[in-house]
LODREN-934784 format. One record per residue (C-alpha): x, y, z; residue number from 1; chain. Coordinates in Angstrom, 3 decimals, always signed. Layout:
BEGIN
<site c1="X" c2="Y" c3="Z" seq="NUM" mol="A"/>
...
***
This chain:
BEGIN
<site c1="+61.051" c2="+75.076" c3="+103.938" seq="1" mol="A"/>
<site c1="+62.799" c2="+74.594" c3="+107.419" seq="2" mol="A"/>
<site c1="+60.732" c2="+77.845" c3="+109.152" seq="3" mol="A"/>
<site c1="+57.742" c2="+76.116" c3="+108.682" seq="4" mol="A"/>
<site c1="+59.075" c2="+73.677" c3="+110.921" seq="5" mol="A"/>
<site c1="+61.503" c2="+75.897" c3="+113.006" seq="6" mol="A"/>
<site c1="+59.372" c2="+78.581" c3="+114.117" seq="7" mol="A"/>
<site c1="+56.670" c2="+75.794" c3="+116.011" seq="8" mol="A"/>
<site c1="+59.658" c2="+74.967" c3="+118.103" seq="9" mol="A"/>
<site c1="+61.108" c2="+78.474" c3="+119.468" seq="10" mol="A"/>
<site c1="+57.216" c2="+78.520" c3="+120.165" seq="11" mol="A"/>
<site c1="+57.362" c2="+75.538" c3="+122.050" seq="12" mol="A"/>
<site c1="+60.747" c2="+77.049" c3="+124.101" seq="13" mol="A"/>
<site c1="+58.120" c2="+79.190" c3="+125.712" seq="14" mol="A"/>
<site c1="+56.042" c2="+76.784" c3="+127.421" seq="15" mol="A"/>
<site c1="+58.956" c2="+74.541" c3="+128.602" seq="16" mol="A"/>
<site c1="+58.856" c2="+76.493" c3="+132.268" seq="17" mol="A"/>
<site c1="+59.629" c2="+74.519" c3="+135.087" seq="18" mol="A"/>
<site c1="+59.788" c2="+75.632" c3="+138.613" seq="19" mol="A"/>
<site c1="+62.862" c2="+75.188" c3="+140.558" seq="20" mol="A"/>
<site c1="+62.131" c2="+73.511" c3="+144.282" seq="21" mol="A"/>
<site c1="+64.694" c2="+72.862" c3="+147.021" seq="22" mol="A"/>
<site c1="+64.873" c2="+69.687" c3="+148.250" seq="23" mol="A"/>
<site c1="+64.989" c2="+70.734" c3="+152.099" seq="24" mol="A"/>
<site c1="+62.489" c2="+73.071" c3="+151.988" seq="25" mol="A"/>
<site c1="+59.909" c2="+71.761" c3="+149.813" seq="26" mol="A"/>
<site c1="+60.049" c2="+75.775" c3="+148.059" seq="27" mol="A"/>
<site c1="+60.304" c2="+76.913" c3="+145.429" seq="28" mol="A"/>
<site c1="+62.390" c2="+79.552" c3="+144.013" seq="29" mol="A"/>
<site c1="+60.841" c2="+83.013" c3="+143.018" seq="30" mol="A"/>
<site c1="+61.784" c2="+86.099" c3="+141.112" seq="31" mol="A"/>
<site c1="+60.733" c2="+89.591" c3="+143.315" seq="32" mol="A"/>
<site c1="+58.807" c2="+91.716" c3="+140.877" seq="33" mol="A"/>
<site c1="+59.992" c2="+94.452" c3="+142.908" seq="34" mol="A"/>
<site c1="+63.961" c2="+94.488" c3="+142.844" seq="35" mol="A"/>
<site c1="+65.895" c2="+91.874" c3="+141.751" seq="36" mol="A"/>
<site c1="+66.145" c2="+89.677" c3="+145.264" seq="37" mol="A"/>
<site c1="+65.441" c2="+85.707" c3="+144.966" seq="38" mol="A"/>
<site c1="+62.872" c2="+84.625" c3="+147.532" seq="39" mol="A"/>
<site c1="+61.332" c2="+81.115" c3="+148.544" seq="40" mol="A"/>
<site c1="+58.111" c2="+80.587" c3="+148.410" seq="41" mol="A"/>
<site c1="+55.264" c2="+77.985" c3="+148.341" seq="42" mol="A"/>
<site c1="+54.858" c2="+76.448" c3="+144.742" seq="43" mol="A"/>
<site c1="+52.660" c2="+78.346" c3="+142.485" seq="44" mol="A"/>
<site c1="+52.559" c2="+76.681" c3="+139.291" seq="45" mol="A"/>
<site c1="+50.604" c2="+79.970" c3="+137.994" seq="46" mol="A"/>
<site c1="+53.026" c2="+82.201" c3="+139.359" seq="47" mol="A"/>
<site c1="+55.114" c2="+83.714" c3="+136.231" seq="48" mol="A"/>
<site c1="+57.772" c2="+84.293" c3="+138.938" seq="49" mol="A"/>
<site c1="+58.088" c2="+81.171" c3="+139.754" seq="50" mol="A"/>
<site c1="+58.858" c2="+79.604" c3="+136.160" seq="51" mol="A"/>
<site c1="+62.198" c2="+79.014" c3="+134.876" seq="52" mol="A"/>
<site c1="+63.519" c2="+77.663" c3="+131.567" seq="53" mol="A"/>
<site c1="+67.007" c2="+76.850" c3="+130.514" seq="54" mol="A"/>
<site c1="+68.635" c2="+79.409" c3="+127.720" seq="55" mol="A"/>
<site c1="+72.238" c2="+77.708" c3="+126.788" seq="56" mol="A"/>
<site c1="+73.614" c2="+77.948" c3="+130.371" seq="57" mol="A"/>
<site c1="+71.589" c2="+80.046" c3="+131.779" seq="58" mol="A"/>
<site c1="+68.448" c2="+79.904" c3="+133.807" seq="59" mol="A"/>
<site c1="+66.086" c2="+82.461" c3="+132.929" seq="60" mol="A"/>
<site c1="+62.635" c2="+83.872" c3="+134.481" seq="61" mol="A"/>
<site c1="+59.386" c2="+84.255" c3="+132.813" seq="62" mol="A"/>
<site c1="+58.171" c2="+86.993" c3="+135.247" seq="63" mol="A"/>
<site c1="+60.745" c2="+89.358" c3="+134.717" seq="64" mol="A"/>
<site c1="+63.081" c2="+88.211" c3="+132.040" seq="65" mol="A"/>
<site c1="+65.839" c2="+88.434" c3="+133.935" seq="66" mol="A"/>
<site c1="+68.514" c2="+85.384" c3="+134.167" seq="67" mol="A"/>
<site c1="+69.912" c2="+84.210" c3="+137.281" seq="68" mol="A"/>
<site c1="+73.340" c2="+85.982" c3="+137.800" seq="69" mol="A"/>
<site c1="+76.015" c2="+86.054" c3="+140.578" seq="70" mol="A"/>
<site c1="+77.188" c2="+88.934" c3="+142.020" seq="71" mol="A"/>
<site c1="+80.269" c2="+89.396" c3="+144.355" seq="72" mol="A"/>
<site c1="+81.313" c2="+86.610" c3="+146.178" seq="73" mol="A"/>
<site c1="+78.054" c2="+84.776" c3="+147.309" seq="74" mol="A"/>
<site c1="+75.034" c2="+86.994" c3="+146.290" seq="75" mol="A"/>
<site c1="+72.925" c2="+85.940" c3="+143.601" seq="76" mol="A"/>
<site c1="+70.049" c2="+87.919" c3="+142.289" seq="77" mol="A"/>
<site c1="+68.513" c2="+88.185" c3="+138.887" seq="78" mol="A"/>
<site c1="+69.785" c2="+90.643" c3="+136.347" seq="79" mol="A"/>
<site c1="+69.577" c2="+91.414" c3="+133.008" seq="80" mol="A"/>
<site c1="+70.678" c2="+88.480" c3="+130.549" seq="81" mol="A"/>
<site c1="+72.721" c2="+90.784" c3="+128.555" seq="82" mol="A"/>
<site c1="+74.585" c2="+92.223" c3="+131.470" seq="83" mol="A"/>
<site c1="+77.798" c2="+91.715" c3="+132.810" seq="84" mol="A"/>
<site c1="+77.147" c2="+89.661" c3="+135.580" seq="85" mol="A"/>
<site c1="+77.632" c2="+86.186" c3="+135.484" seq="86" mol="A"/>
<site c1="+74.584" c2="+84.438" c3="+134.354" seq="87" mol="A"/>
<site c1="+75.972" c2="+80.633" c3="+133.209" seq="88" mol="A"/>
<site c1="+75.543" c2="+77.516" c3="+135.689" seq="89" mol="A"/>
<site c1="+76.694" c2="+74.348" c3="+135.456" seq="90" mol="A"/>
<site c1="+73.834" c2="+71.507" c3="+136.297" seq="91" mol="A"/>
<site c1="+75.180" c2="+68.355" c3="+137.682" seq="92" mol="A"/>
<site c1="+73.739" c2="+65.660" c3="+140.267" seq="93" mol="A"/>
<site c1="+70.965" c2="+68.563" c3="+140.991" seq="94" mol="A"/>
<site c1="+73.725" c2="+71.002" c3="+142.034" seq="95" mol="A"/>
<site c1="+73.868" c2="+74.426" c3="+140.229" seq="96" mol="A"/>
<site c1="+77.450" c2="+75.962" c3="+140.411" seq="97" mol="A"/>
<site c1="+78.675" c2="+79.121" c3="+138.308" seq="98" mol="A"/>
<site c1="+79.545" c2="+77.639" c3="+135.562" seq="99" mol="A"/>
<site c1="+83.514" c2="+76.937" c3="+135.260" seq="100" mol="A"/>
<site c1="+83.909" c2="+76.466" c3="+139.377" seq="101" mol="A"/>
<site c1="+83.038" c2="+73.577" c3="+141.203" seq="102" mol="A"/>
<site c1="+83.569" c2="+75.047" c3="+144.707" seq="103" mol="A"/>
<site c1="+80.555" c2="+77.050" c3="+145.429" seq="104" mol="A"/>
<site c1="+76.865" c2="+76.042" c3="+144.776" seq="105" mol="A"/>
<site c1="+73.304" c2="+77.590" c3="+145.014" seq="106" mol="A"/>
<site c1="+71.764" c2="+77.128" c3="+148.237" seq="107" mol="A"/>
<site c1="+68.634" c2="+78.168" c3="+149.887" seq="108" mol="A"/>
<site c1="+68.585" c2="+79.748" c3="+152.919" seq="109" mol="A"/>
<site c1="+66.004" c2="+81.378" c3="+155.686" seq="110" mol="A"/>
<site c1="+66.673" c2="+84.990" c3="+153.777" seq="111" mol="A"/>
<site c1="+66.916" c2="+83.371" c3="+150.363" seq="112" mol="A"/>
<site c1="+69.846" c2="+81.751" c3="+148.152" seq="113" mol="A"/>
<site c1="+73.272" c2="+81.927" c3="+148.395" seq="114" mol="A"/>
<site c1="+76.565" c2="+80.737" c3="+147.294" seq="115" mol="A"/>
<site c1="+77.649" c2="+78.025" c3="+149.723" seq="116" mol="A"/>
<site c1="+79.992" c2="+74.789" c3="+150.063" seq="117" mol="A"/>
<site c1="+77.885" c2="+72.996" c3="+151.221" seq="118" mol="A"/>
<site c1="+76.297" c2="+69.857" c3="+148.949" seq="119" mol="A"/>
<site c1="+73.647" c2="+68.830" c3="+151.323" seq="120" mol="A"/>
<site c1="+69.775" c2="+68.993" c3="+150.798" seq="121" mol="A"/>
<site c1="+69.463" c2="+72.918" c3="+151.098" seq="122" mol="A"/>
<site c1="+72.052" c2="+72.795" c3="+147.762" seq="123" mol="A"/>
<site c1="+69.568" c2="+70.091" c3="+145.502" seq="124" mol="A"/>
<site c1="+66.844" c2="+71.661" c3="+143.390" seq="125" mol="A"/>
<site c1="+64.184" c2="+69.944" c3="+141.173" seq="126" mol="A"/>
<site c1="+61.170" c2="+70.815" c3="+139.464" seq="127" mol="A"/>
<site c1="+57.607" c2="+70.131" c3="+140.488" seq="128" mol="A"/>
<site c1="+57.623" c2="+66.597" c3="+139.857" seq="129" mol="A"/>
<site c1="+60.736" c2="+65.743" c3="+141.961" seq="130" mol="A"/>
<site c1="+62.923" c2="+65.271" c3="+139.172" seq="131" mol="A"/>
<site c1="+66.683" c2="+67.239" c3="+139.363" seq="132" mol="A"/>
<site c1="+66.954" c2="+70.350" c3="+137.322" seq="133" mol="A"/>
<site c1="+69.999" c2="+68.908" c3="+135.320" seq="134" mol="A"/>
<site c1="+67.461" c2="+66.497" c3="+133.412" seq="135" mol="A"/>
<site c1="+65.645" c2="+70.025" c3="+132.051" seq="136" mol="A"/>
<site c1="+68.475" c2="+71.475" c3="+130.856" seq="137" mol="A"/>
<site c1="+69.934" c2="+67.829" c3="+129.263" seq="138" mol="A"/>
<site c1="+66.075" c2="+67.479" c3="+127.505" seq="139" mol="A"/>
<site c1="+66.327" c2="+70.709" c3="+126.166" seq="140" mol="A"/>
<site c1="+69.968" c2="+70.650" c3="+125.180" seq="141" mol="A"/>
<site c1="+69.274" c2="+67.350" c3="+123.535" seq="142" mol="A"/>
<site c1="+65.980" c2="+67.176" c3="+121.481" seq="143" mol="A"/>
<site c1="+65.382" c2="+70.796" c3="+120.340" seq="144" mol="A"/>
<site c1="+68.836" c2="+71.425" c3="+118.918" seq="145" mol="A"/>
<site c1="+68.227" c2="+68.623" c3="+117.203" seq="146" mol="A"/>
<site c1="+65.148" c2="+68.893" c3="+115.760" seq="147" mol="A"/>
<site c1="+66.318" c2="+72.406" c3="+114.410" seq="148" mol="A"/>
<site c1="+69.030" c2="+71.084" c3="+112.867" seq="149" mol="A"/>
<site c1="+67.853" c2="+67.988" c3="+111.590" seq="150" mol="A"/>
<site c1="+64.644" c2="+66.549" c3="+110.284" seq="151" mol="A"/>
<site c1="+65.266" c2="+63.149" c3="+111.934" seq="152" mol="A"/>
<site c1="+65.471" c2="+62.403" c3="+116.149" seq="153" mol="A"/>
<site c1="+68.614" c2="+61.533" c3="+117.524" seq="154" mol="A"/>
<site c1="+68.128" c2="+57.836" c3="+117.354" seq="155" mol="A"/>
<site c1="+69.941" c2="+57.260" c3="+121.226" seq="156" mol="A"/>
<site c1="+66.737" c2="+58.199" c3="+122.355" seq="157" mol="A"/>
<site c1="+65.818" c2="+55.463" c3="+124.577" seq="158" mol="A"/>
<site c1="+62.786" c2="+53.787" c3="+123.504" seq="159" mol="A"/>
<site c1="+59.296" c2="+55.578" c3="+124.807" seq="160" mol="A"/>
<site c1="+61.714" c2="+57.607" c3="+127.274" seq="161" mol="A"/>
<site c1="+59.161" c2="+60.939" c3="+128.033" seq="162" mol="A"/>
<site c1="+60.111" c2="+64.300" c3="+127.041" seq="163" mol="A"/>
<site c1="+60.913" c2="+67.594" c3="+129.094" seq="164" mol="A"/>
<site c1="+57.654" c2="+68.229" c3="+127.868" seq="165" mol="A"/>
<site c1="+55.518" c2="+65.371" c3="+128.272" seq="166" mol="A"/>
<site c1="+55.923" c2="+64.109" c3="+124.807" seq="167" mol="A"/>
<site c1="+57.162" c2="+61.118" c3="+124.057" seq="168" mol="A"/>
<site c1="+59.463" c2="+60.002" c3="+120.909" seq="169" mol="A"/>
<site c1="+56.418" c2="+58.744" c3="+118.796" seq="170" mol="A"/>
<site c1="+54.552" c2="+62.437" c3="+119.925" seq="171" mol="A"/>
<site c1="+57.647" c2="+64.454" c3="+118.866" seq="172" mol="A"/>
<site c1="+58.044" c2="+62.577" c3="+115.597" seq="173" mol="A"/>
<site c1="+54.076" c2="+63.300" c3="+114.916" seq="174" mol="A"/>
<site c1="+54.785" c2="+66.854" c3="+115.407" seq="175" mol="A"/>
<site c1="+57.997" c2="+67.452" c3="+113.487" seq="176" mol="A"/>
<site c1="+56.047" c2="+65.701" c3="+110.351" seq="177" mol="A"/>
<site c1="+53.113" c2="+67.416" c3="+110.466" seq="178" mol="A"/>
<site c1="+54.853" c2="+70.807" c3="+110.143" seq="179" mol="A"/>
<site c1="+56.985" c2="+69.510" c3="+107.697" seq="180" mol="A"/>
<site c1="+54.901" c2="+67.479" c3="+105.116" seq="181" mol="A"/>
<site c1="+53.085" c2="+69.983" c3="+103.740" seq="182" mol="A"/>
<site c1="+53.552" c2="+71.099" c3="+100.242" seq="183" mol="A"/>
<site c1="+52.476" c2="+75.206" c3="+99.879" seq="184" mol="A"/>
<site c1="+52.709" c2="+74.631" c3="+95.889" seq="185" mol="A"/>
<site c1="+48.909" c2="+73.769" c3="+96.097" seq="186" mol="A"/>
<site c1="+47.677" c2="+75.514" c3="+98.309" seq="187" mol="A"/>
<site c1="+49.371" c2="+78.992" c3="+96.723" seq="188" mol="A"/>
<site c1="+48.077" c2="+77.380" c3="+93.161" seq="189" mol="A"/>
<site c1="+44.318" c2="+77.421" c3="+94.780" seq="190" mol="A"/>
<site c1="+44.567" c2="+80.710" c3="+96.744" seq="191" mol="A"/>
<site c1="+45.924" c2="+82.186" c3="+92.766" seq="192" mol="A"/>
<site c1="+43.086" c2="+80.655" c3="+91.222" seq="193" mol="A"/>
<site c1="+40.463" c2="+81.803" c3="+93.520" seq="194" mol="A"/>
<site c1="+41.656" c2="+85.419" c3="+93.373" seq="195" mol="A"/>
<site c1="+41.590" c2="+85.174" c3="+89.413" seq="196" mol="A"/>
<site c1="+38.298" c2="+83.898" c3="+89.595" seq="197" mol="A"/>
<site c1="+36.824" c2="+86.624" c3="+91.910" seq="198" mol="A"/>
<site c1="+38.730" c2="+89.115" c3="+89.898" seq="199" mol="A"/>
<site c1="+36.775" c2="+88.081" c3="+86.326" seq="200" mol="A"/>
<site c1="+33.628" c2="+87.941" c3="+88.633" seq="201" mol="A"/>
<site c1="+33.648" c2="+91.529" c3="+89.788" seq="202" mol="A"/>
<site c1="+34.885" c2="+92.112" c3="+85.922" seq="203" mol="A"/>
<site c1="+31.258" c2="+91.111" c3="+84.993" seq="204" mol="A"/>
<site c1="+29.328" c2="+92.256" c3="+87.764" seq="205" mol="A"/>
<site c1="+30.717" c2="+95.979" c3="+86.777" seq="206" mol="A"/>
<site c1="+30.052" c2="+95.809" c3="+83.269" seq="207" mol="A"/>
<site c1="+26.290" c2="+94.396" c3="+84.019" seq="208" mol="A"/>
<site c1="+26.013" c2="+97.099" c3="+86.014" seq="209" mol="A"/>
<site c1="+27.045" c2="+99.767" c3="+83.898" seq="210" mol="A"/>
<site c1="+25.042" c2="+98.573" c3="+80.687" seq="211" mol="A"/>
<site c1="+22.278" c2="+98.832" c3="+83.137" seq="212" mol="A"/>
<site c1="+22.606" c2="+102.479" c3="+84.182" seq="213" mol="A"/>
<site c1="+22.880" c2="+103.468" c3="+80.445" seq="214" mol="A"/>
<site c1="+19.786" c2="+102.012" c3="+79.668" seq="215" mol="A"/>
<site c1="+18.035" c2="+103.455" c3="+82.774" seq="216" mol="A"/>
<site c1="+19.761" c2="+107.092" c3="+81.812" seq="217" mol="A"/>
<site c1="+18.523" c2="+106.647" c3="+78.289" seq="218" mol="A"/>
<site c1="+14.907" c2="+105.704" c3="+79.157" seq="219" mol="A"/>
<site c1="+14.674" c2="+108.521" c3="+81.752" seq="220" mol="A"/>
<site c1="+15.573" c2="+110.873" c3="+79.134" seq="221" mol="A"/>
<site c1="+12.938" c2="+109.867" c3="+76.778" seq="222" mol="A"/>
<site c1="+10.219" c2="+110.002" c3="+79.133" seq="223" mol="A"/>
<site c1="+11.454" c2="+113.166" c3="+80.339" seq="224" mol="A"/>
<site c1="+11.069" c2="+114.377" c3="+76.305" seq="225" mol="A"/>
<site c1="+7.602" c2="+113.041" c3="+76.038" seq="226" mol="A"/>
<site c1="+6.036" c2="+114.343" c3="+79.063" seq="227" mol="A"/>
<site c1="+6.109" c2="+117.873" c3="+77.688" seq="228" mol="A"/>
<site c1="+4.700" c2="+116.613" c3="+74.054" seq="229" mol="A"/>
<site c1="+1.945" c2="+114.625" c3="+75.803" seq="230" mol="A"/>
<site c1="+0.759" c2="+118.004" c3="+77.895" seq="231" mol="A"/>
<site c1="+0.789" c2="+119.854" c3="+74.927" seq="232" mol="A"/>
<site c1="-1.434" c2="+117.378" c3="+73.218" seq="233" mol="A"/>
<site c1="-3.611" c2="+117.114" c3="+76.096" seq="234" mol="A"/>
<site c1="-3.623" c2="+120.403" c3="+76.118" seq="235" mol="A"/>
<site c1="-5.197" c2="+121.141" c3="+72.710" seq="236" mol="A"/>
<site c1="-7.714" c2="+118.505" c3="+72.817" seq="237" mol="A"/>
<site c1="-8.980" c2="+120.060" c3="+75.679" seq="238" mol="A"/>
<site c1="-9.473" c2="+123.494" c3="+73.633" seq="239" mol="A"/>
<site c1="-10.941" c2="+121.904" c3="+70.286" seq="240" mol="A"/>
<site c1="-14.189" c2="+121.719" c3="+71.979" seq="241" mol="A"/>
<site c1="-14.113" c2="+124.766" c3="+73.335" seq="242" mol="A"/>
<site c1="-13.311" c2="+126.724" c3="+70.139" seq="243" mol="A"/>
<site c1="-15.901" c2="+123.975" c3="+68.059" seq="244" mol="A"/>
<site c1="-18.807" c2="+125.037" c3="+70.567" seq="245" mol="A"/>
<site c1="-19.313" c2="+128.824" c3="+72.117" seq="246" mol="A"/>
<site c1="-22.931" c2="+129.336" c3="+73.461" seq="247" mol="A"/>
<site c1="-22.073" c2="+133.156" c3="+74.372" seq="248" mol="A"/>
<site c1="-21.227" c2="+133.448" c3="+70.852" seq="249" mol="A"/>
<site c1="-24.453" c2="+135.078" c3="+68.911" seq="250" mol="A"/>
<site c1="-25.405" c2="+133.115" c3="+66.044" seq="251" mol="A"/>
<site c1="-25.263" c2="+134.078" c3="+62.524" seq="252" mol="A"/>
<site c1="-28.935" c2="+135.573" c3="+61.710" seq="253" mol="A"/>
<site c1="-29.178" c2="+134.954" c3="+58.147" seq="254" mol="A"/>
<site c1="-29.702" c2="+138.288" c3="+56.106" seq="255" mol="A"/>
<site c1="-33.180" c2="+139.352" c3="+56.056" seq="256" mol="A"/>
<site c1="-34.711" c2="+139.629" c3="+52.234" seq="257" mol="A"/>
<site c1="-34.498" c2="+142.645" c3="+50.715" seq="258" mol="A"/>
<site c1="-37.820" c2="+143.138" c3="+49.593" seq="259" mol="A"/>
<site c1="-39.091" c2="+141.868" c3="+53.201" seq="260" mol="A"/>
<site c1="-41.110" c2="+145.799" c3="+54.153" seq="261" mol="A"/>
<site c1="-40.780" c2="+147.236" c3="+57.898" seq="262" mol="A"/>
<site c1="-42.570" c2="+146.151" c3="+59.960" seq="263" mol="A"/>
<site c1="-43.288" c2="+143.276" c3="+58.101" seq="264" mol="A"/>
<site c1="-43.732" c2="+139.731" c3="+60.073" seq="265" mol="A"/>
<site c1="-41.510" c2="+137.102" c3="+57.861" seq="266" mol="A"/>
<site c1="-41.989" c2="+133.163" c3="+58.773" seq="267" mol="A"/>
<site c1="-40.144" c2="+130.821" c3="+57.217" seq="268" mol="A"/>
<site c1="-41.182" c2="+127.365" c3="+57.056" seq="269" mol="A"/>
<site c1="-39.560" c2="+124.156" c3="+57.160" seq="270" mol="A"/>
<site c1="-39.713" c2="+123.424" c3="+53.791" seq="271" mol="A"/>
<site c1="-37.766" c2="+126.390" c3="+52.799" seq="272" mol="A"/>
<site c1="-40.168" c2="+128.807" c3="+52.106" seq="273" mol="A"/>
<site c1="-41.099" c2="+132.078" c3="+53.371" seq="274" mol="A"/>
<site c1="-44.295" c2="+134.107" c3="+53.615" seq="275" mol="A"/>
<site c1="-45.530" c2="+136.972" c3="+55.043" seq="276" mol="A"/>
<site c1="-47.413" c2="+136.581" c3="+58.075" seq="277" mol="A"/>
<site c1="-50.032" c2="+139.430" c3="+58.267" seq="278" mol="A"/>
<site c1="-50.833" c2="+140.111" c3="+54.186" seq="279" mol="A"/>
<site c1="-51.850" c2="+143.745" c3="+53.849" seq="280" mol="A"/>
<site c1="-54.895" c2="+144.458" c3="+52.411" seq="281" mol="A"/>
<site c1="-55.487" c2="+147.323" c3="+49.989" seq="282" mol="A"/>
<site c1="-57.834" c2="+150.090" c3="+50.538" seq="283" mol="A"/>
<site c1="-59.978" c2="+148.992" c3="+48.504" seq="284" mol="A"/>
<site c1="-60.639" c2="+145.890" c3="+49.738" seq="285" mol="A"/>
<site c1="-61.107" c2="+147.101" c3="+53.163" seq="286" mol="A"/>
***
């Protein structure tokens, strides 16, 4: 359970940049982004360049990663942390001194810093609120060691004394509980339930959906059967009265008697019955 709590605090590492001001000169010092040369310039609390944060004994810059290394007898520059230059310092009274000498400290001059004897002004550095370097580098080396190492504060801190960072005891307690007093059982309990949950949902929504295609499929086929039955029916109820009634047929004449004469005029009457219609006379008669 500590990373919960541990990773918050290399977090916090980052933002613990101070700027590092001379005392004479009211500048501060900056990293060149060009070469590796230390200049002095106005404070820029923006300036990436300008912010500095303490990394075991060494002083390194946020603007070009570098640390702050001594090379040769008084030149100091940045280089790279890993290298072989000397990058440690030793923070005491506002004095930075390679660490392991006490003869030679950083000091600013009209070109830049150097290593000098001299403990005056141009050899004191603080940060942007007048305070000495040394307390940066004793606030770091004392609170976040130990909140990484241990869930309690170091209980020598004095009273509501304020923090490197602007935190006070009661603030850093607040913070090292709240990443620390959560449980994940629940919360990996709920996120398990919820997936099983949406899991059996989309079980259901796929089978509702299927069922309905098949029945869809299996309606479309029947009307797709039918519609050639129904023409055909259509069909042959359109013909019935055509084949019932013909006018351009002739009708049947019924047969004409067979002792009807030539030439003889038949009418037959409604009643049934037929007769001559011219009767001939005999010669006599006439």
């Amino acid at each position: 359970m500590k990373i919960f709590w541990i990773i918050p605090f290399f977090l916090l590492q980052d933002t613990e940049a101070f700027l590092i001001k001379n005392a004479k000169f009211n500048l501060c010092l900056q990293a060149s982004p060009i070469n590796r040369n230390l200049l002095l310039e106005n404070c820029n609390p923006e300036s990436d360049f300008q912010d500095w944060s303490w990394q075991g004994d060494s002083l390194v810059n946020h603007g070009t990663q570098s640390c702050l290394s001594v090379l040769g007898a008084d030149r100091v520059q940045t280089n790279l942390c890993a290298s072989t230059a000397y990058t440690s310092w030793d923070c005491s009274n506002s004095l930075l001194s390679p660490l392991g000498t006490s003869q030679s400290y950083l000091v600013a001059n009209r070109k830049g810093v150097a290593l000098s004897d001299v403990r005056g002004l141009k050899a004191q550095w603080q940060d942007a609120a007048d305070r000495s370097v040394c307390e940066e580098k004793t606030g770091h080396d004392r609170y976040f060691p130990a909140a990484l190492t241990s869930p309690q504060v170091h209980e020598h801190t004095a009273g509501n004394a304020t923090l490197p960072l602007g935190m006070d005891q009661k603030q850093l307690e607040e913070l090292l509980w709240f990443f620390r007093r959560e449980d994940p059982s629940t919360w990996n309990y709920s996120v398990l339930a919820l997936s099983l949950a949406t899991f059996i949902l989309g079980l259901v929504l796929l089978t509702i959906n299927i069922v309905r295609n098949r029945k869809r499929k299996i309606l479309m086929s029947r009307n797709a059967g039918q519609t050639p039955l129904q023409a055909e029916l259509d069909a042959k109820k359109a013909l019935i009265p055509v084949q019932e009634y013909r006018p351009s047929e002739p009708q049947n004449q019924e047969p004409v008697p067979q002792d009807q004469r030539p030439g003889e005029v038949v009418v037959q009457w409604k009643d049934g019955t037929t007769t001559s219609l011219y009767t001939d006379l005999s010669e006599e008669a006439i």
